[in-house]
Residue frames as qw, qx, qy, qz and C-alpha x, y, z in Angstrom:
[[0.131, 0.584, -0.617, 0.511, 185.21, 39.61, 89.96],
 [0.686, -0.215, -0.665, 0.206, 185.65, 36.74, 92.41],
 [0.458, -0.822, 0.126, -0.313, 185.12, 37.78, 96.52],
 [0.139, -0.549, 0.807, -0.170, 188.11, 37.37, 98.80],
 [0.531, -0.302, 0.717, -0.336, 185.99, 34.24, 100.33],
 [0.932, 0.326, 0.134, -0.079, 185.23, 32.47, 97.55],
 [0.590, 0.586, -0.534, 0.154, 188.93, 32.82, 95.71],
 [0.138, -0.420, 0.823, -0.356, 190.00, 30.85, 99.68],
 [0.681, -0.195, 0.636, -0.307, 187.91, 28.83, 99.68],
 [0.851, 0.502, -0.141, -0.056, 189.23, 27.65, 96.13],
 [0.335, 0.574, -0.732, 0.147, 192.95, 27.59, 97.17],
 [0.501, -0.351, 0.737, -0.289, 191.73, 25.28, 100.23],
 [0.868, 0.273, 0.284, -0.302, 189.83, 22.86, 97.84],
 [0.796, 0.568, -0.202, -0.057, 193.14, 22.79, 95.66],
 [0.046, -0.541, 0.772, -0.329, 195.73, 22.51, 98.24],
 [0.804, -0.100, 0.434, -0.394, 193.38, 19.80, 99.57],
 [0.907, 0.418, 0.042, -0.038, 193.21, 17.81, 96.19],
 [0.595, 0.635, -0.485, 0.085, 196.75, 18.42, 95.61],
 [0.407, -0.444, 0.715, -0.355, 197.86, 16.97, 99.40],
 [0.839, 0.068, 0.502, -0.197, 195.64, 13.64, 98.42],
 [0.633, 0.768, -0.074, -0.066, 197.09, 13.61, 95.03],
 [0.379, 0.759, -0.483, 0.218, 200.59, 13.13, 96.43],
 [0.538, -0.278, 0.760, -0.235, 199.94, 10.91, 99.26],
 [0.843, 0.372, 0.140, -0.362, 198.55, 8.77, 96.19],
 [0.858, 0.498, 0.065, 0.108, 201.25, 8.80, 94.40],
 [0.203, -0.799, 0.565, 0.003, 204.42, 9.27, 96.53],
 [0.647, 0.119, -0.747, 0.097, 206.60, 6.16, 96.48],
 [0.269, 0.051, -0.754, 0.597, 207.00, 6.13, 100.13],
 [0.513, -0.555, -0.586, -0.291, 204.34, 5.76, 103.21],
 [0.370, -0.803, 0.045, -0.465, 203.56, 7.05, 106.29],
 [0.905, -0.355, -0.136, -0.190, 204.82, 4.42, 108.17],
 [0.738, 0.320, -0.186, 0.564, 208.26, 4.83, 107.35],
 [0.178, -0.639, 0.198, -0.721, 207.94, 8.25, 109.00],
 [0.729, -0.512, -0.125, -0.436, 206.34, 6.83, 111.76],
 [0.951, -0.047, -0.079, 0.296, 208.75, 4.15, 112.34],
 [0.553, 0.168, -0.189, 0.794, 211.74, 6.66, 112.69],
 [0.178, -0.773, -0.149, -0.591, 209.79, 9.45, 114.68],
 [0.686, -0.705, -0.141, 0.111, 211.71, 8.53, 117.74],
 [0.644, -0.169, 0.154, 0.730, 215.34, 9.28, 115.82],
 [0.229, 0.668, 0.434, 0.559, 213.89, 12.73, 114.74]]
């Protein structure tokens, strides 16, 4: 049986990987965002 702090500090390590994992391989970029953050 896994401890609380180890089974968090696996969902942070896979939420991590899965955040970089989609900025990888979105079509679109930050910049676009960035560029309209004043009509938001």
């Amino acid at each position: 049986m896994k401890t609380p702090s180890m089974i968090v500090a696996l969902l942070v390590v896979l939420v991590t990987l899965g955040s970089v994992a989609f900025h990888m391989w979105s079509p679109w970029w930050w910049s676009e965002i960035a560029s309209n953050w004043v009509g938001m």
